[in-house]
C-alpha positions as a Markdown table, in Angstrom:
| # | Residue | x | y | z |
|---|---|---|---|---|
| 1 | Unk | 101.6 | 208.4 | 110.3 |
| 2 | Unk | 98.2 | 206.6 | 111.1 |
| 3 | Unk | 97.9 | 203.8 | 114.2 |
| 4 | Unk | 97.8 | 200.2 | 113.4 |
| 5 | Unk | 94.3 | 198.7 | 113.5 |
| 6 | Unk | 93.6 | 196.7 | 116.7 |
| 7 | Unk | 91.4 | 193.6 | 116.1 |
| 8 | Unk | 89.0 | 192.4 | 118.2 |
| 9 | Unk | 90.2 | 189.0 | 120.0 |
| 10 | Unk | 86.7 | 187.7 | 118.5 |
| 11 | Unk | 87.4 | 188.7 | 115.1 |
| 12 | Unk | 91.3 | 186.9 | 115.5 |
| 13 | Unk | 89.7 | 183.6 | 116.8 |
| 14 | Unk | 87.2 | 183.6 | 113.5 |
| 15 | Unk | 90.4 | 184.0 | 111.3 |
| 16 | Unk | 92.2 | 181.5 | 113.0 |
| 17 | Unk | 89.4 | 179.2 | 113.1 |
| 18 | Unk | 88.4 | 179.6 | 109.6 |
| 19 | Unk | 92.8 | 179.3 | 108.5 |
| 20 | Unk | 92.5 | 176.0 | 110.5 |
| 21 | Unk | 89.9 | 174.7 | 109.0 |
| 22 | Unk | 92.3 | 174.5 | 105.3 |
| 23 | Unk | 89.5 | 175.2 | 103.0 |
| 24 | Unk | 90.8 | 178.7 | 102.1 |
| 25 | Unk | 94.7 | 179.6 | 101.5 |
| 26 | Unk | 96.3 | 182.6 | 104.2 |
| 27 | Unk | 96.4 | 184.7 | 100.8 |
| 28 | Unk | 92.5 | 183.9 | 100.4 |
| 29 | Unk | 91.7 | 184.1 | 103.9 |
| 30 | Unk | 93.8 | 187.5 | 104.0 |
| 31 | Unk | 91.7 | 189.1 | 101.0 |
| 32 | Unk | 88.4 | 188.0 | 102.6 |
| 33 | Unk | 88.9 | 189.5 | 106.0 |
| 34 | Unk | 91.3 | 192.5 | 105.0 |
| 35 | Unk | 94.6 | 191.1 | 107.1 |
| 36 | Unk | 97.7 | 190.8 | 106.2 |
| 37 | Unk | 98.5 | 186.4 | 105.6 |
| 38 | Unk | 101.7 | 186.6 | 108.2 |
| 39 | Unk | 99.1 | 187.8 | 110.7 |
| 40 | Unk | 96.6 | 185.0 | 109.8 |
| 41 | Unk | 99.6 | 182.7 | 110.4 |
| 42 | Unk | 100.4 | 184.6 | 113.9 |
| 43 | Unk | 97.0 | 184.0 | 115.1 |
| 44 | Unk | 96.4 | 180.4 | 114.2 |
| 45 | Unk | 100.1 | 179.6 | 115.9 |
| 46 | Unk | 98.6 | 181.3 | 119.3 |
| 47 | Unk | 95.2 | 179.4 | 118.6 |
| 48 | Unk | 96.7 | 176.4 | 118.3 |
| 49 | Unk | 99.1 | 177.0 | 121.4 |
| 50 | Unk | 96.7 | 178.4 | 123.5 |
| 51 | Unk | 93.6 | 175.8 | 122.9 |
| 52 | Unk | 95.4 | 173.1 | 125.6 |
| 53 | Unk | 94.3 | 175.8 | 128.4 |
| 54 | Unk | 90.3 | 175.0 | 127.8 |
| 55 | Unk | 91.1 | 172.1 | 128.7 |
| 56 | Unk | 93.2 | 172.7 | 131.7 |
| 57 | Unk | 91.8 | 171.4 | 135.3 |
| 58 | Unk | 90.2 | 174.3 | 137.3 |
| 59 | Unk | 88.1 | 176.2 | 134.8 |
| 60 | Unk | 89.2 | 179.7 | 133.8 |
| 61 | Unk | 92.7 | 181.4 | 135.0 |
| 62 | Unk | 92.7 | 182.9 | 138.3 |
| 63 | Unk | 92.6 | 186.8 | 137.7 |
| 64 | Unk | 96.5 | 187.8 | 137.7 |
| 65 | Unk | 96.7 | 190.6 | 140.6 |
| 66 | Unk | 98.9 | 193.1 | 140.4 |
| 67 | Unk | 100.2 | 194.0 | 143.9 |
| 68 | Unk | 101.4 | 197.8 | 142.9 |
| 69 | Unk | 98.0 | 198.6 | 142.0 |
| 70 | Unk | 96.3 | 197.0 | 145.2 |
| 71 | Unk | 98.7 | 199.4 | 146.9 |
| 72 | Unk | 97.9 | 202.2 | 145.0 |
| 73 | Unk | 94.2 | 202.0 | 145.3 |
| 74 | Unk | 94.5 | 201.1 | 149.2 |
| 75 | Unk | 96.6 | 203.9 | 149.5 |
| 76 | Unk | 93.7 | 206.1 | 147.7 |
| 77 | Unk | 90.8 | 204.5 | 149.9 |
| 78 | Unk | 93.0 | 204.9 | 153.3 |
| 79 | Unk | 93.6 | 208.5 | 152.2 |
């Protein structure tokens, strides 16, 4: 049984910019690019959902840290 394919976030965003643009069908769009049309339709959802956080006050997301992982590495640095 093979893997999925992983796409590149870059390659999701052009998909989801070219299904929002309406000039194409998800069935056209899916032909073009390879892709399955229920993904095409995932993507432009998060697209859509996610644009409002360009916007957002602050610039970019602070970096999430996880505190399990700064214990880890301290732990490895400390010895």
């Amino acid at each position: 049984m093979s893997k999925r394919k992983q796409h590149a976030p870059e390659f999701k965003a052009k998909v989801a910019l070219e299904a929002l643009k309406g000039e194409e069908t998800a069935a056209e769009l899916a032909t073009r690019f390879g892709v399955h049309p229920t993904m095409i339709h995932q993507w432009k959802r998060a697209l859509l959902e996610g644009a409002s956080g360009v916007f957002e006050r602050g610039g970019r997301k602070k970096p999430e840290i996880d505190e399990e992982q700064v214990k880890e590495l301290h732990a490895r640095i400390v010895g």
